[in-house]
TIVEXLO-372426 format. One record per residue (C-alpha): residue in one letter; x, y, z negated. Coordinates in steps of 0.05 Angstrom, whole numbers, padded with zeros to 5 digits, always signed. Example, Ala and Ser with C-alpha at 12.3 -4.5 7.8 and 13.67 -1.06 7.14 Angstrom:
# TIVEXLO-372426
A+00246-00090-00156;S+00273-00021-00143;
//
This chain:
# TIVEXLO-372426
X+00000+00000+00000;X+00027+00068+00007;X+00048+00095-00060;X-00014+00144-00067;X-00030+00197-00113;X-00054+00149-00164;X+00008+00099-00162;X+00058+00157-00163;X+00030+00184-00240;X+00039+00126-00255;X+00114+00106-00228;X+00128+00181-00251;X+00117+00160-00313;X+00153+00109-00318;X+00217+00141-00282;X+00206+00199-00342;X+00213+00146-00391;X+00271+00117-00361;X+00320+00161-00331;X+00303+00220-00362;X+00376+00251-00401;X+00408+00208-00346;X+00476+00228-00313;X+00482+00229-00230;X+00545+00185-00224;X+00536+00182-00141;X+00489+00191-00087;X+00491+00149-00023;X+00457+00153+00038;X+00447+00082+00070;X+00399+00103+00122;X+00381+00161+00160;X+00319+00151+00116;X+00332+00133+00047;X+00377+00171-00006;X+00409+00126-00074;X+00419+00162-00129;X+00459+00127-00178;X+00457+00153-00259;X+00475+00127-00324;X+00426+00126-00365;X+00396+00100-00441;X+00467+00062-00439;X+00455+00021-00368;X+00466+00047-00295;X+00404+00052-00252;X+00394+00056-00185;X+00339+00114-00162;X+00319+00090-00095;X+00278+00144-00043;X+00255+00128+00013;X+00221+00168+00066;X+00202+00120+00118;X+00135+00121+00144;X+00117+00044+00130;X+00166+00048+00068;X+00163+00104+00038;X+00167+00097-00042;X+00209+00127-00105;X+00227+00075-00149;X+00287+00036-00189;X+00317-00017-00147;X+00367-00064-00149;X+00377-00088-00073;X+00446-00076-00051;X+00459-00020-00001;X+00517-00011+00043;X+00542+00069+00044;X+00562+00091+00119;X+00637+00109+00125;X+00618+00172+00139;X+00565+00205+00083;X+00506+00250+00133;X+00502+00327+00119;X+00443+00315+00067;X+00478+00264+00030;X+00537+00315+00029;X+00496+00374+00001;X+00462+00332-00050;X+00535+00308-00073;X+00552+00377-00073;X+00494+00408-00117;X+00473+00343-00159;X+00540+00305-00181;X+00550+00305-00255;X+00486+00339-00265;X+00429+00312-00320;X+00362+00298-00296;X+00318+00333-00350;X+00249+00307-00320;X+00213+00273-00270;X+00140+00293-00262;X+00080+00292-00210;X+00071+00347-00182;X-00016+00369-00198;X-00045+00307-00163;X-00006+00307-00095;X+00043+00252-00074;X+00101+00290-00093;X+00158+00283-00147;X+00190+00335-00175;X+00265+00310-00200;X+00284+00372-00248;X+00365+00368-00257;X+00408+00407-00303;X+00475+00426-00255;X+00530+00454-00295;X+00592+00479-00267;X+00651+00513-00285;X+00624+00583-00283;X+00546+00576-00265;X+00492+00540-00300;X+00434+00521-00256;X+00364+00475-00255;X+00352+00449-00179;X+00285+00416-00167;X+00287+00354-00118;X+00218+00342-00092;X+00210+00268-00069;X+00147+00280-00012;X+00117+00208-00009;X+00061+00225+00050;X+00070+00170+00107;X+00098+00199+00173;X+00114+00268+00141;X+00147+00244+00084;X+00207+00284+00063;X+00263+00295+00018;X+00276+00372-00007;X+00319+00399-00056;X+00305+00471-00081;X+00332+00528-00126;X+00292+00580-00158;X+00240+00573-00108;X+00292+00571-00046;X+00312+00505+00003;X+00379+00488-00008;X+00366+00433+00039;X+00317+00378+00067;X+00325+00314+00099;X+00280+00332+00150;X+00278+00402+00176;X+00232+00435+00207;X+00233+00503+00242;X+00176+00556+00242;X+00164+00534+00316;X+00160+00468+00291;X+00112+00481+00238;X+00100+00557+00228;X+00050+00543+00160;X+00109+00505+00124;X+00175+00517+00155;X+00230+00466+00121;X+00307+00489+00123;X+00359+00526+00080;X+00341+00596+00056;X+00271+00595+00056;X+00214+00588-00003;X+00198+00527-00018;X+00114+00519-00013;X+00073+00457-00020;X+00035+00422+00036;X-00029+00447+00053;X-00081+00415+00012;X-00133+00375+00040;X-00207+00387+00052;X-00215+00330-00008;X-00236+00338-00081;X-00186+00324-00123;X-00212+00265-00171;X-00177+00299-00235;X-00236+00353-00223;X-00301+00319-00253;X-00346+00376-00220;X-00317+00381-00158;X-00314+00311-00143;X-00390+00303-00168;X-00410+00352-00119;X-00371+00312-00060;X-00407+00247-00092;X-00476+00277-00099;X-00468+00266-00007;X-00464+00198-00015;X-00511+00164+00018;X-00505+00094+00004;X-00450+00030+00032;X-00383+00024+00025;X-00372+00070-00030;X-00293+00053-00027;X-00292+00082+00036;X-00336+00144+00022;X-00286+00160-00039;X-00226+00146+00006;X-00258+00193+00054;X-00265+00241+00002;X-00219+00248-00063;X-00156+00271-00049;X-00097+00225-00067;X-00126+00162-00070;X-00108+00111-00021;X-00162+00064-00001;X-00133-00003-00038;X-00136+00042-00092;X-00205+00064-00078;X-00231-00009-00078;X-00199-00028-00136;X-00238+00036-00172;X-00300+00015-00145;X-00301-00055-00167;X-00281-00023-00233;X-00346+00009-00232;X-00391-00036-00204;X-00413-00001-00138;X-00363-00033-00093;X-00438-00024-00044;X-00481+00026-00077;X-00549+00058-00074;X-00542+00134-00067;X-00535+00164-00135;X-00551+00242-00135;X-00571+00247-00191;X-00515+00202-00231;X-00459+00231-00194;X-00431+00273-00246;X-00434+00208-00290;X-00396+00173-00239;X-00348+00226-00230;X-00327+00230-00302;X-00312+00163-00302;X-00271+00154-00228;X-00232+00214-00269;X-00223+00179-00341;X-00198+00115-00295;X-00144+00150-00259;X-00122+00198-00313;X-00116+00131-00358;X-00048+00108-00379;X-00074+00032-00374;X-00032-00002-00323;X-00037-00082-00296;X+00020-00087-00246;X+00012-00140-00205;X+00032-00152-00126;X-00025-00183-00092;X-00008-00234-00044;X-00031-00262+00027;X-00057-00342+00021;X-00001-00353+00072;X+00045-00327+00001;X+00067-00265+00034;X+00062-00200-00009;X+00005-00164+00017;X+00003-00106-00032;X+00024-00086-00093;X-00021-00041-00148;X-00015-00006-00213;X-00080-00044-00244;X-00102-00107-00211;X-00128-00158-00239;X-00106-00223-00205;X-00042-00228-00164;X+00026-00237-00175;X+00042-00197-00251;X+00098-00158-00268;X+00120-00122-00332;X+00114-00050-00308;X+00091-00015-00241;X+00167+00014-00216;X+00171-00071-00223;X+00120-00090-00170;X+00138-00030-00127;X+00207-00051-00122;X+00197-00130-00112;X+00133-00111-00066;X+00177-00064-00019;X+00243-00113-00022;X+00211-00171-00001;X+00181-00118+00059;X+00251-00101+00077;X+00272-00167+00073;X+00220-00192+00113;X+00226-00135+00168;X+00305-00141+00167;X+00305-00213+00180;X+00252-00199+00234;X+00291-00149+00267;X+00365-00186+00259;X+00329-00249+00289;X+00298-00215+00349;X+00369-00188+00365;X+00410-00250+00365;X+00343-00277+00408;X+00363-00215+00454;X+00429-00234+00465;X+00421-00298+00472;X+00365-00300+00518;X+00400-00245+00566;X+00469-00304+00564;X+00418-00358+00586;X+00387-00311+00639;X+00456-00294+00664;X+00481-00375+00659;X+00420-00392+00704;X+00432-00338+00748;X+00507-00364+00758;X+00475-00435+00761;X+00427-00417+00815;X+00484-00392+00854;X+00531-00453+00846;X+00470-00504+00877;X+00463-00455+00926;X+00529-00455+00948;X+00532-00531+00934;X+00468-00547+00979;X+00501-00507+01038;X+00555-00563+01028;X+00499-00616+01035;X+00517-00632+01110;X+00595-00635+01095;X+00598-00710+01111;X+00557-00695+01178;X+00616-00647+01189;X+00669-00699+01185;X+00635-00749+01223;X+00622-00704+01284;X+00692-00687+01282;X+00712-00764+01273;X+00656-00781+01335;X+00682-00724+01384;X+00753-00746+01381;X+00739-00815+01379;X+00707-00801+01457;X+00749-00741+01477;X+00755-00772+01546;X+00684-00774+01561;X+00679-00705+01540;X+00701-00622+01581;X+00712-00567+01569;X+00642-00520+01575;X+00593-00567+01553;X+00550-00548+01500;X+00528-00616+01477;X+00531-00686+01476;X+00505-00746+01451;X+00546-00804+01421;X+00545-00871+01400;X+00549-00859+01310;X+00586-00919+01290;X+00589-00900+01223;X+00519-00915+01214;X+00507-00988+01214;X+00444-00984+01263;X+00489-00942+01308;X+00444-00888+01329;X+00462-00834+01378;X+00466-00767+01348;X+00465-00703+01388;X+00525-00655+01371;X+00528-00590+01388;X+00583-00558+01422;X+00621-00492+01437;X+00631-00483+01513;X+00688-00437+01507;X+00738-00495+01468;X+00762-00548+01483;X+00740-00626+01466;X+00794-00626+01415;X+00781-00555+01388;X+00706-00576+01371;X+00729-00627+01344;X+00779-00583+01300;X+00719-00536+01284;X+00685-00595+01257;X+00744-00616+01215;X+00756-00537+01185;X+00681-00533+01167;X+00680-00602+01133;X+00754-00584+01110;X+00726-00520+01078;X+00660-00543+01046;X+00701-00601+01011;X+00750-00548+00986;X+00677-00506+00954;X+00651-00566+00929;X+00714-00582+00894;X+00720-00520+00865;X+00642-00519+00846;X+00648-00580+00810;X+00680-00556+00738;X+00649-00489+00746;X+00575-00519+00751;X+00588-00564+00692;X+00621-00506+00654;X+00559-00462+00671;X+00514-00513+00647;X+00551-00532+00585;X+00539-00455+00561;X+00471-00462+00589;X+00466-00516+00546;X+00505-00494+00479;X+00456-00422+00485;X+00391-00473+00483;X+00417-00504+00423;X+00427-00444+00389;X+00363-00415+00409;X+00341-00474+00382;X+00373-00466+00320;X+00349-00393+00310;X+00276-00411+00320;X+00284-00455+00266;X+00307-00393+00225;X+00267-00384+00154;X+00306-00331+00130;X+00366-00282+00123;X+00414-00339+00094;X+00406-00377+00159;X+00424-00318+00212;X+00485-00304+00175;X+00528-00355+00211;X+00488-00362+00268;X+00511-00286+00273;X+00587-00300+00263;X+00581-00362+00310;X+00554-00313+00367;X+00606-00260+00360;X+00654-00315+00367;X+00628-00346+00423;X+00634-00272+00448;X+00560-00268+00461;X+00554-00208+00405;X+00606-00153+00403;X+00657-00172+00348;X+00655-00119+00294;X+00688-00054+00298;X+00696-00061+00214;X+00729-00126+00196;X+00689-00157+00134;X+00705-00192+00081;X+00696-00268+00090;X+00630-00287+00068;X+00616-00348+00025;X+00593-00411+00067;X+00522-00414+00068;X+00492-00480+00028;X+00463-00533+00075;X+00387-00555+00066;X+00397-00606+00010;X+00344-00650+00001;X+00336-00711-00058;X+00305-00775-00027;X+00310-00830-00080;X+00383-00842-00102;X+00417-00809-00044;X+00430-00740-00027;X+00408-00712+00042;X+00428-00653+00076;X+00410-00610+00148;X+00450-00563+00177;X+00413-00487+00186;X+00460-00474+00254;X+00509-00502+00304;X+00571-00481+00257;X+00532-00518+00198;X+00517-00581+00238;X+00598-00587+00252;X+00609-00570+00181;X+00568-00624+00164;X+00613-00674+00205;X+00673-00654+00183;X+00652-00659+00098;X+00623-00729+00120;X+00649-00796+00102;X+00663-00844+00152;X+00595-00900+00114;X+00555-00848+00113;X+00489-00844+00151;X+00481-00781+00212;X+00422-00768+00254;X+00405-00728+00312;X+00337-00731+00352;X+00344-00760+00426;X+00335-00711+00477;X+00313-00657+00428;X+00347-00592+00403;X+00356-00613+00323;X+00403-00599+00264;X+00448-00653+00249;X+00421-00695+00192;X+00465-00731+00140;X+00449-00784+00082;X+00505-00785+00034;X+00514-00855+00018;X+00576-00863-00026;X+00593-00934+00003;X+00512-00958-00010;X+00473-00993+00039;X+00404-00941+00057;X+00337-00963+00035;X+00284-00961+00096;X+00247-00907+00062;X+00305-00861+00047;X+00324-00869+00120;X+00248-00859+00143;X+00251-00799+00106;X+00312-00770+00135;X+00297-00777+00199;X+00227-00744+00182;X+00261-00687+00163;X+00308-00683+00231;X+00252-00690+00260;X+00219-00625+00225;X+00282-00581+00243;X+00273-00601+00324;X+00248-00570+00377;X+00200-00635+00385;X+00171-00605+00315;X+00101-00592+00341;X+00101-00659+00374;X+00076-00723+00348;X+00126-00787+00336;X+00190-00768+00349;X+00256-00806+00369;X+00307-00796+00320;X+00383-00830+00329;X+00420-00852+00267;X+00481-00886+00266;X+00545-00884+00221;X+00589-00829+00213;X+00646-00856+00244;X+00616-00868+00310;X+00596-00791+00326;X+00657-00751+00359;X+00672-00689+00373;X+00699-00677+00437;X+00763-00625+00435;X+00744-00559+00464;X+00668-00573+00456;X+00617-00513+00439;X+00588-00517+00354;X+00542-00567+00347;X+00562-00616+00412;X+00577-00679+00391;X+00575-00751+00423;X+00552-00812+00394;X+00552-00885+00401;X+00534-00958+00373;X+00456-00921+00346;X+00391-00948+00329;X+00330-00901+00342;X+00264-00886+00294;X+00198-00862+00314;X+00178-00814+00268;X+00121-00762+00250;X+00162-00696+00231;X+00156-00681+00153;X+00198-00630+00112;X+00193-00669+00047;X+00195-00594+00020;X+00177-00623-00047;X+00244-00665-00044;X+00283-00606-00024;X+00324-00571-00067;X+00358-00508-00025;
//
């Protein structure tokens, strides 16, 4: 939900309560759209998160990591300037609007001063604005007076709220009453949304339901009644954070009193796991639709190359036709003259010994046709030749960008793009990076506990020859046949496998396959020790011999698995 009027007392609150006497140790800016501000405070660091992003907009406490560009943007700088070392002596709504005001104490060396930063959480025009005495020092967001000549945003001039709406504000029994006494009946959660002024329309529901009119009779004559107590229920302290979630298990929402949902110990809580899981969710989206993009646009440009190749390979077709016509004409050069333009001859390469026309070139000679012949056969065995380990090259990275295409559908989550990410840069089909990281830890496979024996799936290509290589020669690997699948691997520790821990394994290859949707499956499973690598081979290609095969309906076993 977007953090309305309603939420914001509430997370105001809460930020009083806790940062309030707190020290500004550093501000980052991660994003062109969201500032950190870092301060000690009530002996702990926290981490004041705004964000100004029209989905995500939100002030709250967070703890998600967040990388700082090397090179800090011009608001970050001014807010470093102006706010470093200072105290934060309040944090307050501002009347009943969807602003913040962050009041800081900023003592220097010869000047004492109190700067205002006013967090503007309002969608699309959301905005970040530090002031003095009234004046802009800055904004996130400026705007010009030919941009906006009501409320013009940049250094130097007064600082003036948004222009109110045409709402009652629900803190105002009477003039909400009179805005209620309209109502004629329906969706009253709507009607309030329509008209009370900071109240989102989640927010509106859950007041209605609170009341009992969720779909009400017009009430003229109660609607000072009903006003007074749509007031005493937002200007109440009572809070039931809770983050309400889809049946699918995705959070849907997130509320300051809700009865039902997903509970958490205070409101800057739910807002912060609520809009995480978000970003989480949207990042992974976004990081899995690029690698797609890249990988995609390599397969487009292998098939391209492909195409080409056959092409080139079926104008070789008649290349045996060539030699023969060559082998023919010389074989009867002394039947044959000079300015004839065809003849027809006995083929006795052909067991039924058919006559086959040939055409010929008037201007040469018997034996320079038949030297034409010879070049052109000559030539098109020298392309097909050289087409040979260039077509099977082409269609081994055909083949190796399937897999991993493969692999990345079967994505679930940020953990397993992170080496399908490094595989792709080294396969040179991402940019490598222009910063050089620190080596990552290597992601966990899928473990899974089936009976006595420990089972585990690789997430990618890079996992899958992981996999092999941490294997023991006994122990049990499967594959499905002729499907894109991550390598599967039963742990034996020198034990012979029970049918039903096998079963279930290749279940489970089965579920991480491209033949997922299908219906039984054939999985391969064979020792260890018969699966090879070959040397030079893409991530994930392997060969395998001496294998029995499974039919199997594809099952997770997610109750079995353990990470």
């Amino acid at each position: 939900m977007p953090q309305d009027a309603f939420t914001l007392r509430h997370i105001a609150r809460e930020l009083h309560a806790k940062l309030a006497g707190g020290k500004v140790n550093k501000i980052i800016q991660p994003s062109r759209d969201e500032v950190d501000i870092l301060l000690y405070a009530n002996g702990r660091t926290e981490k004041l998160l705004l964000n100004t992003n029209a989905s995500m907009a939100r002030a709250c406490l967070s703890a998600a990591p967040r990388t700082a560009p090397d090179a800090a943007p011009n608001f970050c700088m001014l807010l470093r300037k102006h706010l470093t070392g200072a105290a934060l002596l309040s944090v307050a709504q501002v009347g009943f609007e969807r602003i913040l005001a962050f009041t800081f104490d900023c003592a220097g060396e010869f000047m004492r001063a109190e700067r205002v930063l006013y967090a503007e959480i309002m969608g699309k025009y959301s905005n970040l604005v530090l002031v003095e005495n009234g004046v802009i020092l800055g904004a996130l967001k400026v705007s010009s007076l030919q941009e906006n000549y009501k409320r013009a945003l940049f250094p130097g001039v007064p600082y003036r709220l948004p222009e109110p709406q045409d709402k009652a504000d629900p803190t105002d029994a009477a003039a909400l009453a009179q805005r209620l006494s309209a109502f004629a009946g329906g969706d009253f959660a709507e009607f309030l949304a329509a008209n009370a002024a900071g109240l989102a329309l989640s927010t509106c529901r859950i007041l209605a339901r609170a009341l009992g009119c969720e779909r009400a009779e017009p009430f003229p004559a109660r609607a000072g009644e009903v006003a007074e107590r749509i007031r005493g229920c937002v200007l109440s302290d009572e809070v039931r954070p809770a983050v309400e979630r889809a049946p699918s298990g995705e959070a849907k929402d997130f509320h300051a009193r809700f009865d039902g949902g997903e509970p958490y110990p205070c409101v800057l809580a739910a807002a912060d796991a609520y809009y995480t899981e978000r970003e989480n969710a949207r990042d992974f989206s976004e990081k899995k639709r690029k690698l797609e993009s890249a990988l995609l646009a390599r397969k487009k440009k292998e098939e391209k190359k492909l195409a080409l190749l056959l092409e080139r390979e079926r104008a070789c077709a008649d290349m045996e036709k060539n030699r023969v016509f060559g082998e023919l004409i010389t074989a009867n050069i002394y039947a044959l003259r000079k300015g004839m333009d065809g003849c027809e001859l006995v083929n006795y390469y052909d067991e039924e010994a058919p006559r086959v026309k040939i055409a010929l070139d008037k201007t040469l000679s018997p034996a320079q046709n038949a030297q034409k012949y010879y070049k052109k056969y000559n030539k098109q065995k020298r392309t097909v030749a050289a087409i040979a380990p260039q077509k099977a090259e082409t269609e081994a990275e055909l083949e190796y960008a399937e897999s991993a295409l493969a692999a990345l559908r079967r994505a679930e989550n940020a953990l397993d793009l992170v080496e399908i990410e490094e595989e792709l840069r080294g396969a040179g089909i991402l940019p490598p990076e222009q910063k050089r990281r620190k080596a990552a830890p290597a992601v966990p496979f899928r473990s899974f506990r089936i009976g006595d024996f420990d089972v585990f799936a690789g997430r990618n290509n890079v996992q899958n020859d992981r996999l092999l290589r941490e294997a023991a020669a006994n122990d049990v690997w499967l594959h499905t046949q002729k499907y894109h699948s991550s390598h599967v691997l039963i742990r034996t520790a020198g034990r012979a496998v029970p049918d039903d821990v096998l079963l279930a394994a290749a279940q489970i290859c089965a579920w991480f396959s491209d033949a997922k949707a299908g219906g039984k499956v054939p999985v391969d499973h064979c020792e260890r020790r018969f699966v090879k690598k070959p040397s030079k081979a893409k991530a994930g290609f392997v060969t395998y011999t001496d294998f029995k095969t499974v039919l199997v309906t594809p099952d997770r076993h997610a109750e079995q698995e353990r990470g």
